[in-house]
C-alpha positions in Angstrom: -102.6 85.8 -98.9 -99.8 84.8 -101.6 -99.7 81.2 -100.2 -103.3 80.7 -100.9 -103.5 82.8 -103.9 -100.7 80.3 -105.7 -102.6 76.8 -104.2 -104.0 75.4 -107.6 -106.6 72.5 -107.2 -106.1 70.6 -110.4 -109.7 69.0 -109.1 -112.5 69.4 -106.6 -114.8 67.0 -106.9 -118.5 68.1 -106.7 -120.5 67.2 -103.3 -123.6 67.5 -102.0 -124.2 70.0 -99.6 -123.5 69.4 -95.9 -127.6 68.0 -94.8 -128.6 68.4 -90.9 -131.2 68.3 -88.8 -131.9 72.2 -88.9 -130.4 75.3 -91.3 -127.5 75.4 -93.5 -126.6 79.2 -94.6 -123.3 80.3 -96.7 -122.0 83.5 -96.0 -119.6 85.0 -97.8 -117.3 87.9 -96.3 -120.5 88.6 -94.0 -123.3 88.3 -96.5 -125.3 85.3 -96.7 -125.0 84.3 -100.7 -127.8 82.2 -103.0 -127.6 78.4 -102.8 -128.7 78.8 -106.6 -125.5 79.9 -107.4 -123.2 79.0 -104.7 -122.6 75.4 -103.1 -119.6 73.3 -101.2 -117.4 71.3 -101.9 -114.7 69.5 -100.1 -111.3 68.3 -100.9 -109.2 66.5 -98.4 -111.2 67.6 -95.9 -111.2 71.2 -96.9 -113.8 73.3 -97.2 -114.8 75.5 -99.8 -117.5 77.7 -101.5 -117.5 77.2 -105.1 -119.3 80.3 -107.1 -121.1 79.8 -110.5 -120.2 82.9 -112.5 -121.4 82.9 -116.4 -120.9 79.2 -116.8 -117.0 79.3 -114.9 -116.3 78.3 -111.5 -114.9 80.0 -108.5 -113.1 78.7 -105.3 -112.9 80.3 -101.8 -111.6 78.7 -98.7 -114.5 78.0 -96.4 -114.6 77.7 -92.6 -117.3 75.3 -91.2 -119.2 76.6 -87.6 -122.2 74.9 -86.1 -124.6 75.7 -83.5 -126.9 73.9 -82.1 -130.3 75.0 -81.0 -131.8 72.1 -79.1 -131.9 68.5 -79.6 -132.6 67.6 -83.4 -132.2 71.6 -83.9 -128.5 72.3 -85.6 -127.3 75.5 -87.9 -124.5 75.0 -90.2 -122.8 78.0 -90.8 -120.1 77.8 -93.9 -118.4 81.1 -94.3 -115.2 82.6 -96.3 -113.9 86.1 -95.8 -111.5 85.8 -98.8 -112.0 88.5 -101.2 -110.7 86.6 -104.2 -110.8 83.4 -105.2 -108.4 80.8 -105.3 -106.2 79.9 -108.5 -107.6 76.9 -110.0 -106.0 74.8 -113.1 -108.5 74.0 -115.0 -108.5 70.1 -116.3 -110.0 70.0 -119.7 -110.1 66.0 -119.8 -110.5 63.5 -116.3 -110.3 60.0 -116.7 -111.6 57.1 -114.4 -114.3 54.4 -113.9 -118.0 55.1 -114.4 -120.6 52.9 -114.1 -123.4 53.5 -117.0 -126.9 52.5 -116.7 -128.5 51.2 -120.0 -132.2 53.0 -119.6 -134.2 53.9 -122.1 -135.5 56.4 -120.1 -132.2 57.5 -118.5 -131.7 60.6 -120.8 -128.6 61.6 -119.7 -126.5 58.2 -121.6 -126.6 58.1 -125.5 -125.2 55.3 -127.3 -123.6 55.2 -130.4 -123.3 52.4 -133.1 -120.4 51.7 -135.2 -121.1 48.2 -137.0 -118.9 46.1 -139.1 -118.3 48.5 -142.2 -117.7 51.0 -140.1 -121.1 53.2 -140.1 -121.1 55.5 -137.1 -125.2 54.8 -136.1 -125.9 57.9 -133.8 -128.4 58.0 -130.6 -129.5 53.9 -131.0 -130.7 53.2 -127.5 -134.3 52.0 -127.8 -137.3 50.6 -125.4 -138.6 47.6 -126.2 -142.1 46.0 -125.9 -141.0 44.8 -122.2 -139.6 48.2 -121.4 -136.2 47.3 -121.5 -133.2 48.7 -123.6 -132.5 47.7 -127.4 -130.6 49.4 -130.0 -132.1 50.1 -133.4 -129.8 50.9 -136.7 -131.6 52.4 -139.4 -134.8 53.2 -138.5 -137.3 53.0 -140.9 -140.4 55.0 -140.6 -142.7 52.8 -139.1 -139.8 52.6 -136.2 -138.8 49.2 -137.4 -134.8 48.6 -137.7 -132.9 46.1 -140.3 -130.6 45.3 -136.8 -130.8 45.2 -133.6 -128.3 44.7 -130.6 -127.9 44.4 -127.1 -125.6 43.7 -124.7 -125.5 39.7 -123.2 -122.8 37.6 -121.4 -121.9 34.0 -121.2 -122.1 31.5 -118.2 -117.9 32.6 -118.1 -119.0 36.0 -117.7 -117.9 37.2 -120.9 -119.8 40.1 -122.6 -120.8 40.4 -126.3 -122.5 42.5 -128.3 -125.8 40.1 -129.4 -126.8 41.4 -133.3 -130.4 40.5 -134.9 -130.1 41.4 -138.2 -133.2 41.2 -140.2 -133.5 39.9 -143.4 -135.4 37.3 -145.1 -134.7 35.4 -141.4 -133.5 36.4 -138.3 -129.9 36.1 -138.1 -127.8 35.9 -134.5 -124.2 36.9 -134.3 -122.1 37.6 -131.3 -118.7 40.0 -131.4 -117.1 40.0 -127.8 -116.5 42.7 -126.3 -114.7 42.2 -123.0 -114.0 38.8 -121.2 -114.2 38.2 -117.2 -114.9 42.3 -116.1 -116.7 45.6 -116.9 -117.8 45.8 -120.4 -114.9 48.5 -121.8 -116.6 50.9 -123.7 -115.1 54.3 -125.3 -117.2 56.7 -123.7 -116.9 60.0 -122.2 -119.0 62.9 -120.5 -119.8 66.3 -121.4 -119.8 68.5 -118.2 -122.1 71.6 -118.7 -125.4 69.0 -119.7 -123.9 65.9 -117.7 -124.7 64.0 -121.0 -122.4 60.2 -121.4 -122.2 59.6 -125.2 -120.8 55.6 -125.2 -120.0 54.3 -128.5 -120.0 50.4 -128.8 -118.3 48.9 -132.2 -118.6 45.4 -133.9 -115.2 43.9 -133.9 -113.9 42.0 -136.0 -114.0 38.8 -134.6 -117.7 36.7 -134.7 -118.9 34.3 -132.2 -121.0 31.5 -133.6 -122.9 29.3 -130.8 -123.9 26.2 -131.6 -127.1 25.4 -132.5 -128.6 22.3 -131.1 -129.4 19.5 -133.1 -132.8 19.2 -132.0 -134.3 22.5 -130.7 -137.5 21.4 -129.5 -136.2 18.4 -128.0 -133.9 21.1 -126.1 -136.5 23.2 -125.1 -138.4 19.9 -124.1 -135.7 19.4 -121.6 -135.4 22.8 -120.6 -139.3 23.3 -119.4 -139.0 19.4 -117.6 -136.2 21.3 -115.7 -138.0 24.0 -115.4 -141.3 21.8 -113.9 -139.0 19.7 -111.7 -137.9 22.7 -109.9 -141.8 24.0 -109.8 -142.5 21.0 -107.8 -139.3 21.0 -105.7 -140.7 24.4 -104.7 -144.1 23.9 -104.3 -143.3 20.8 -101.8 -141.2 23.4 -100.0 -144.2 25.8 -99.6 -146.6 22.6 -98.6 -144.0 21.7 -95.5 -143.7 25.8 -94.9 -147.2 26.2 -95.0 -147.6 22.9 -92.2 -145.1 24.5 -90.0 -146.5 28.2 -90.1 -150.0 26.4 -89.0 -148.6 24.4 -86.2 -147.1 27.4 -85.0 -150.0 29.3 -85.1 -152.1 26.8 -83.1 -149.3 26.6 -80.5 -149.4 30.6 -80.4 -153.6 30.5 -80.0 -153.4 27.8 -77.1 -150.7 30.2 -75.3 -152.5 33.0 -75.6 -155.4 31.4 -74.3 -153.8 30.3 -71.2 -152.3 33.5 -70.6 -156.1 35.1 -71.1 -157.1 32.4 -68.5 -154.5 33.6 -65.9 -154.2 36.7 -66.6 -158.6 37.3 -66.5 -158.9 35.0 -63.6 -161.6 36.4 -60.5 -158.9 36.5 -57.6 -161.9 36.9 -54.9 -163.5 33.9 -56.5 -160.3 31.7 -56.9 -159.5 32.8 -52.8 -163.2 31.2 -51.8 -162.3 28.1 -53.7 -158.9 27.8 -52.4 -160.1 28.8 -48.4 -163.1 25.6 -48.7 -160.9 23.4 -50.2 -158.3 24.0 -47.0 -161.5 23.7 -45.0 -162.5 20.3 -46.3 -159.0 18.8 -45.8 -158.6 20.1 -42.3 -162.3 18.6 -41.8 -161.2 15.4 -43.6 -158.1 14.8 -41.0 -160.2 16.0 -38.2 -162.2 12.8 -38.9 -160.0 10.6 -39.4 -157.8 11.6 -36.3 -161.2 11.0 -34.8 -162.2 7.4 -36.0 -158.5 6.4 -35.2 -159.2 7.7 -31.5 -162.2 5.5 -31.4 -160.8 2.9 -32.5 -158.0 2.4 -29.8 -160.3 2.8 -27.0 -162.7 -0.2 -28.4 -158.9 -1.9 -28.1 -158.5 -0.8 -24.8 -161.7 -2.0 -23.5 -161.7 -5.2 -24.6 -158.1 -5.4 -22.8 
């Protein structure tokens, strides 16, 4: 009607499609339609079937009917019976908080470079001998770079953008980025290949940590640290590995008693316990007997 054909949805954001334990089927104006190009999505908790039509969307009010056929058995039936679709606004620009993973393999995120001069270093993000994420600038042939950054923070949780440049030797420098939070990085997302292009930039500002006077005296300390808390841990392992052992004993000698009772001859145990009742009623007998005895010796001799 007019109402819905005015209704503009500025957004609908994309979900997955509604999963169950038996059929989903969308139908549209009775016709079942292709998941390929169809799907749902909800807003507000409305229902609708968006249609992929030469790279645009489309948007139709959906109703949602389910019948079950037995236990674990459902069909989800999503259906619209409007002939044409509802006015959407498009939104050429959405803004927000993403969370981007730093993968070399991830090809979805590409990260640009701008260092200190202010040369834009395109597509940077590298794997390193361990597998892990590094970005190269000016790649020579051999795949070596002059520089290399990644991302590091500080014990105050403060991120900077770590630089190796390589020269005649290896020099460090640090250019913060973003103190106490999320690194802020000007990114953005292209929507018809879901590709992030993030673009980190040296600022202006360079962080110098000191350098200890003695480095291998420092890393001296650092592996005695390291060793202390070895042995810490491996005298935690010795008193876990005790305890397991004890308790494993204990649980061998229950089971055992349990096997005892519970394997136990019933007909031989009811013999035993029927001649042992025997031999105490014979043992009273006789000495009921010798104390009968006894008093009439007394009584004669009275």
């Amino acid at each position: 009607d007019s109402k819905e054909s005015r209704l503009g949805l500025r957004y609908v954001p994309s979900t997955a499609d509604i999963h169950s334990k038996g059929t989903t089927t969308l139908v549209m104006q009775g016709a079942p339609v292709d998941s390929a190009t169809h799907r749902v999505v909800n807003l507000n908790g409305q229902y609708f079937i968006e249609k992929q039509t030469a790279g645009d969307y489309e948007y139709y009010r959906a109703a949602v009917e389910v019948k079950n056929h037995g236990k674990d058995n459902q069909e989800i039936i999503i259906s619209s019976q409007a002939s044409s679709p509802l006015q959407v606004e498009k939104e050429n620009f959405v803004t927000g908080n993403s969370t981007i993973h730093l993968l070399p393999e991830n090809k979805n995120v590409q990260v640009d470079y701008i260092d200190q001069l202010g040369v834009r270093h395109t597509d940077v993000m590298r794997a390193d001998q361990y597998g892990d994420y590094v970005f190269h600038l000016h790649e020579s042939g051999d795949g070596t770079a002059y520089k290399r950054a990644t991302v590091v923070k500080d014990q105050q949780g403060n991120y900077y953008l770590k630089t190796i440049d390589r020269g005649e030797a290896e020099l460090y420098l640090y250019y913060p980025i973003k103190a106490q939070g999320s690194i802020n990085g000007n990114g953005s997302t292209h929507v018809n290949n879901n590709k992030t292009v993030i673009t980190f930039r040296e600022g202006p500002e360079v962080v110098r940590f000191r350098t200890p006077e003695d480095p291998l005296a420092t890393l001296d300390r650092a592996i005695a640290r390291v060793d202390a808390k070895r042995s810490l841990l491996g005298a935690l392992d010795h008193r876990l590995d005790a305890v397991i052992t004890q308790q494993t004993e204990h649980s061998t000698h229950l089971t055992a008693a349990k096997s005892r009772i519970e394997d136990a001859d019933y007909a031989l145990e009811v013999v035993n316990l029927t001649r042992a009742q025997i031999l105490q009623q014979v043992s009273v007998t006789t000495l009921a007997q010798s104390n009968l005895s006894f008093q009439s010796v007394l009584a004669l001799l009275r």
